[in-house]
C-alpha positions as CSV (number, residue, x, y, z in Angstrom):
1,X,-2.8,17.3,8.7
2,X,-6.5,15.9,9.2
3,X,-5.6,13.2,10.9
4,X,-2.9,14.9,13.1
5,X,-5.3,17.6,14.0
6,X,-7.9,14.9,15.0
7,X,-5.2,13.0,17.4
8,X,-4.4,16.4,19.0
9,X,-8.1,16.6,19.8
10,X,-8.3,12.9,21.1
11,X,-5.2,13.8,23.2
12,X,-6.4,16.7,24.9
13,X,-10.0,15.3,25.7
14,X,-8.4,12.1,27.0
15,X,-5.6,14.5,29.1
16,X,-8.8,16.4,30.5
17,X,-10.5,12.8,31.6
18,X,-7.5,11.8,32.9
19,X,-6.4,14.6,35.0
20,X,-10.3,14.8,36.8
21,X,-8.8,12.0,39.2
22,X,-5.1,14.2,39.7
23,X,-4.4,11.0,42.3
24,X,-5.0,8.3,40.9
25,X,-2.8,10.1,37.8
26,X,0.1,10.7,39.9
27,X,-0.1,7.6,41.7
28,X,0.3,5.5,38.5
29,X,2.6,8.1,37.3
30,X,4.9,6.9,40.8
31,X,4.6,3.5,40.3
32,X,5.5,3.7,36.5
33,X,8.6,5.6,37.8
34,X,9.8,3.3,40.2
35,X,9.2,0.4,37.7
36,X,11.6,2.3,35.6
37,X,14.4,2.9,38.1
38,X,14.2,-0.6,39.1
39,X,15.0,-2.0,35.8
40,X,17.7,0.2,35.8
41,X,19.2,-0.8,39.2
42,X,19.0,-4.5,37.6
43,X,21.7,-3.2,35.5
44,X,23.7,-1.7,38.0
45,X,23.4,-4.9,40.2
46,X,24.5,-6.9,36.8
47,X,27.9,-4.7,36.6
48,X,28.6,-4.6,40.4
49,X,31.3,-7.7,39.6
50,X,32.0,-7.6,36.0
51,X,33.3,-4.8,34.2
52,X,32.0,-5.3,30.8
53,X,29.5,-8.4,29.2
54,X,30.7,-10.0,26.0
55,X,32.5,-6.7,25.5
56,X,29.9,-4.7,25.8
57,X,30.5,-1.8,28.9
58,X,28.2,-0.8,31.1
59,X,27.5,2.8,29.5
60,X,27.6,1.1,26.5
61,X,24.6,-1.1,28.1
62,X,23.2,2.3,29.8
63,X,22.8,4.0,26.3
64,X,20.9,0.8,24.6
65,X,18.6,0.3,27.5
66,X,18.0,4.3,27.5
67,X,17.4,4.4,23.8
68,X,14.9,1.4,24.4
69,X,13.3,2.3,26.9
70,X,12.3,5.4,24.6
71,X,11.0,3.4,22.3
72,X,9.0,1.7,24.4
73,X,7.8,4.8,26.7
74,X,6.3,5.9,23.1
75,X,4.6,3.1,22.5
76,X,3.2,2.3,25.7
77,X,1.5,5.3,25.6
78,X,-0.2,4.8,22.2
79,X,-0.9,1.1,23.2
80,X,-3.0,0.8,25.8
81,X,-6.0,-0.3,23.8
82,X,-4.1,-3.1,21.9
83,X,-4.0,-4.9,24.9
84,X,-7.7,-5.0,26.1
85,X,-8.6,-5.0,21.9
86,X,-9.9,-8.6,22.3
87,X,-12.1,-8.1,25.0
88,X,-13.1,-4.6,24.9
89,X,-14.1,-3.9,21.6
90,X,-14.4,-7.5,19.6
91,X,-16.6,-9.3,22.9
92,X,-18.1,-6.4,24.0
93,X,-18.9,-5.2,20.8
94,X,-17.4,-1.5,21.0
95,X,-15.8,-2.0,17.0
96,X,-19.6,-2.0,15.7
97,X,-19.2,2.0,16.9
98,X,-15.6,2.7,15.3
99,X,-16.4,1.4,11.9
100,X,-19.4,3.7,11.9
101,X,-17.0,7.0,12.2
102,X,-15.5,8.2,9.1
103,X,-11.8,7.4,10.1
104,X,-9.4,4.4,9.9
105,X,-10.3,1.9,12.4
106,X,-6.7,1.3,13.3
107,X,-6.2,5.3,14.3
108,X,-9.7,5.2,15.7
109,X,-8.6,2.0,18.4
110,X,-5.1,3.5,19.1
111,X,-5.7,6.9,19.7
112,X,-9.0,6.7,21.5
113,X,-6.9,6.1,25.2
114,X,-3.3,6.7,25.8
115,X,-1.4,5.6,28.8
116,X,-0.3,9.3,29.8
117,X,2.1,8.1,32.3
118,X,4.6,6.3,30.2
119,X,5.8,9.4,29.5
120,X,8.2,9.7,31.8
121,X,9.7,6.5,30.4
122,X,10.9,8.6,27.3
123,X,11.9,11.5,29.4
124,X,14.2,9.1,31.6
125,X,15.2,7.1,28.3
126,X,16.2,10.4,26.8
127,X,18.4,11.5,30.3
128,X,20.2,8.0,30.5
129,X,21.0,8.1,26.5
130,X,22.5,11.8,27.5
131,X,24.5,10.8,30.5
132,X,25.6,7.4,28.4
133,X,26.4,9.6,25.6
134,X,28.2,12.2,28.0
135,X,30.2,9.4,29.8
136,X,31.0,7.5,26.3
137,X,32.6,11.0,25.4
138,X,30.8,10.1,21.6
139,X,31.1,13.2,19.4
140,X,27.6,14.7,18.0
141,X,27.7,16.0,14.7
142,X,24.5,17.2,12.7
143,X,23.8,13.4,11.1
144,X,23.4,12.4,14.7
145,X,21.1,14.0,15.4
146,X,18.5,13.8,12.3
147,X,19.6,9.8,12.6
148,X,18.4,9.6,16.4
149,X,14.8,11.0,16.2
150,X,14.5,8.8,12.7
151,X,15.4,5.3,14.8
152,X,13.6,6.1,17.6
153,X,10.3,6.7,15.3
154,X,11.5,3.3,13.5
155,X,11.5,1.6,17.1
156,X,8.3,2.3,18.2
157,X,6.7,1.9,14.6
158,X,8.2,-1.9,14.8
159,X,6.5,-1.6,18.4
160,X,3.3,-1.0,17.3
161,X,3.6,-3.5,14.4
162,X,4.2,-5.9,16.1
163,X,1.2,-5.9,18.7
164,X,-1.2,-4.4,16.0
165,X,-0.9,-8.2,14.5
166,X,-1.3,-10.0,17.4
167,X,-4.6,-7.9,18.4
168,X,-5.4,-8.4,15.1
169,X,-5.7,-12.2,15.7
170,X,-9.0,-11.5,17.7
171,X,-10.6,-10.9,14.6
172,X,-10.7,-14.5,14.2
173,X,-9.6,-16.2,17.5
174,X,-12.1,-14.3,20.0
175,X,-9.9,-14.2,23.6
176,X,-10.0,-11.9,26.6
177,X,-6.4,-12.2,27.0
178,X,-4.6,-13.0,23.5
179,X,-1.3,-14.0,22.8
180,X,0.1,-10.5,23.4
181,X,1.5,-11.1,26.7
182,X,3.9,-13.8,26.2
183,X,5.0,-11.3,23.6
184,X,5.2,-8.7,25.1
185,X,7.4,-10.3,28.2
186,X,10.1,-10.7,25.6
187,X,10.3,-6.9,24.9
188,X,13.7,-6.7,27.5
189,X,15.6,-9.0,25.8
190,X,15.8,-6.2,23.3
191,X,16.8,-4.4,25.5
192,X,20.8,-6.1,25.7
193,X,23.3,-6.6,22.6
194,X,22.4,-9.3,20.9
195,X,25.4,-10.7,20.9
196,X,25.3,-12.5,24.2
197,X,22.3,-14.5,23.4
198,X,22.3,-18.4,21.3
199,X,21.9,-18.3,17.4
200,X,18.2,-18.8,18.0
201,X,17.7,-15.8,19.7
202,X,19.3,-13.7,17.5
203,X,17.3,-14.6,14.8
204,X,14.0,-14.5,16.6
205,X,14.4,-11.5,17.8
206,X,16.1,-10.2,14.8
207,X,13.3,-11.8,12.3
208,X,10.4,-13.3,13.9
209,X,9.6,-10.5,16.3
210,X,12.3,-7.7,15.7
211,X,12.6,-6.4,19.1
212,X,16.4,-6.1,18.2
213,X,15.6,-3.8,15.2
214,X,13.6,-1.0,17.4
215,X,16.1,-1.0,20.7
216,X,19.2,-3.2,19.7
217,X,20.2,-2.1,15.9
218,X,19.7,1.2,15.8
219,X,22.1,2.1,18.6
220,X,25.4,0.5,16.9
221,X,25.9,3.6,14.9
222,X,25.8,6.0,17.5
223,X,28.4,3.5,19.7
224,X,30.8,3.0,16.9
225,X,29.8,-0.2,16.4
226,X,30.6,-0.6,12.4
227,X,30.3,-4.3,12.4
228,X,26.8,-4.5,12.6
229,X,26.5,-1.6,10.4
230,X,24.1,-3.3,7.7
231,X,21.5,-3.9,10.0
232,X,21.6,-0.2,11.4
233,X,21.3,0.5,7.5
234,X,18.0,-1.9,7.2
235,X,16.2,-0.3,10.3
236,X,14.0,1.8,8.0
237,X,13.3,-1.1,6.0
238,X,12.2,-3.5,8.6
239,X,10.0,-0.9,10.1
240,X,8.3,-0.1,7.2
241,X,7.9,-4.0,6.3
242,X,6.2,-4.8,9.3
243,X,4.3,-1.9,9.1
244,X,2.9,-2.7,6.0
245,X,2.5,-6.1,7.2
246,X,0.1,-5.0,10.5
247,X,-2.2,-2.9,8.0
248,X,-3.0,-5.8,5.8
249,X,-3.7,-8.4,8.7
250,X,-5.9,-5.6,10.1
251,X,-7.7,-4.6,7.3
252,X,-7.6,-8.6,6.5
253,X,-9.6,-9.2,10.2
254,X,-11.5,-5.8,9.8
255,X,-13.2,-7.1,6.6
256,X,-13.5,-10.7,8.3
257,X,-15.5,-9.3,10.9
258,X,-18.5,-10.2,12.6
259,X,-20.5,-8.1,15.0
260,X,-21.8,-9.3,18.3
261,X,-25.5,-9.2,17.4
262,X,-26.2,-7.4,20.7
């Protein structure tokens, strides 16, 4: 309750900052929106000649890629530091100040900006799973939804895993841009049933970086899709794996590290 009362207070200082500069705000808030409605009409494009891909129909493909991208509209808002982390606070020596404050380090980096905007990526993520769901004529029964909230936290937790180790790497490889781009680039291919990709895909993304376990898995239950109905089981699991696993390489780096001097 500490800590949650403590992010609530981050929030609404950042909010205030934020909202001083209302256009700049909405502007960004715009562009994020058209991003989104782009990637959408991709998938519209996609199904203009075909009527399904590998079996898979295009609301089926509506409510992946809306349950996705509400995963990722949550974690783009509590990410924005993980990707200037190299630079901003290892080089410029900003993490001398957040190991002096009596919290965790890791709450300290991810809460101290959020990328407000990206919220209408899990407001529209929400609407297409609703209009997929509608469409799909799926029934909803009480399991639904407790399960949905649960995989979506799942999804963004494997998220934030994820690019929590690769910023943690700038504990010990010092580099304005890191290796999270490249990473990050392969976020959409989560975004499609694994099936249609090569054997090596499916375990990279299913293993290596488990993109497939916060937007791919987690929606084969709510489709009917029983045959992948072990890895659906295993979404908890995974999440709280590579959970675990970010905390130690961070705590690993934090304990490694070596201040600027300046």
């Amino acid at each position: 309750m500490k800590h949650l009362k403590i992010l609530a207070y981050y929030f609404a200082q950042y909010l205030k900052a934020r909202l001083a500069y209302q256009g700049d705000f909405f502007i960004a808030l715009f562009t994020s929106f058209i991003a989104t409605i782009a990637s959408f009409g991709f998938l519209y494009v996609l199904f203009y000649r075909v009527s399904s891909l590998q079996g898979w129909s295009f609301e089926e493909l509506l409510f992946i890629y809306g349950f996705a991208l509400t995963c990722l509209g949550v974690f783009n808002v509590l990410s924005m530091n993980l990707y200037e982390f190299g630079e901003r606070y290892i080089m410029e020596g900003r993490f001398d100040q957040i190991l002096l404050r009596p919290l965790h380090s890791l709450f300290q980096v991810l809460f101290e900006a959020f990328r407000i905007e990206s919220l209408q990526e899990v407001f529209t993520g929400l609407i297409v799973v609703g209009y997929a769901w509608y469409k799909l004529q799926l029934s909803v029964t009480l399991i639904d939804l407790i399960l949905f909230p649960i995989m979506v936290t799942c999804g963004v937790v494997i998220y934030l895993s994820v690019f929590v180790i690769l910023s943690s790497l700038s504990f010990w490889f010092e580099d304005r841009v890191g290796v999270s781009p490249p990473v990050f680039n392969m976020i959409p291919f989560g975004r499609y049933p694994i099936t249609i990709y090569n054997s090596f895909l499916q375990f990279l993304l299913s293993w290596i970086i488990p993109f497939a376990f916060a937007s791919f898995y987690p929606t084969t239950y709510f489709l009917g899709r029983n045959e992948f109905g072990l890895f659906f089981a295993i979404v908890p699991l995974v999440s709280f794996c590579f959970l675990i696993l970010a905390l130690i390489i961070w705590n690993c780096g934090v304990r490694g590290y070596q201040s600027t001097g300046s």
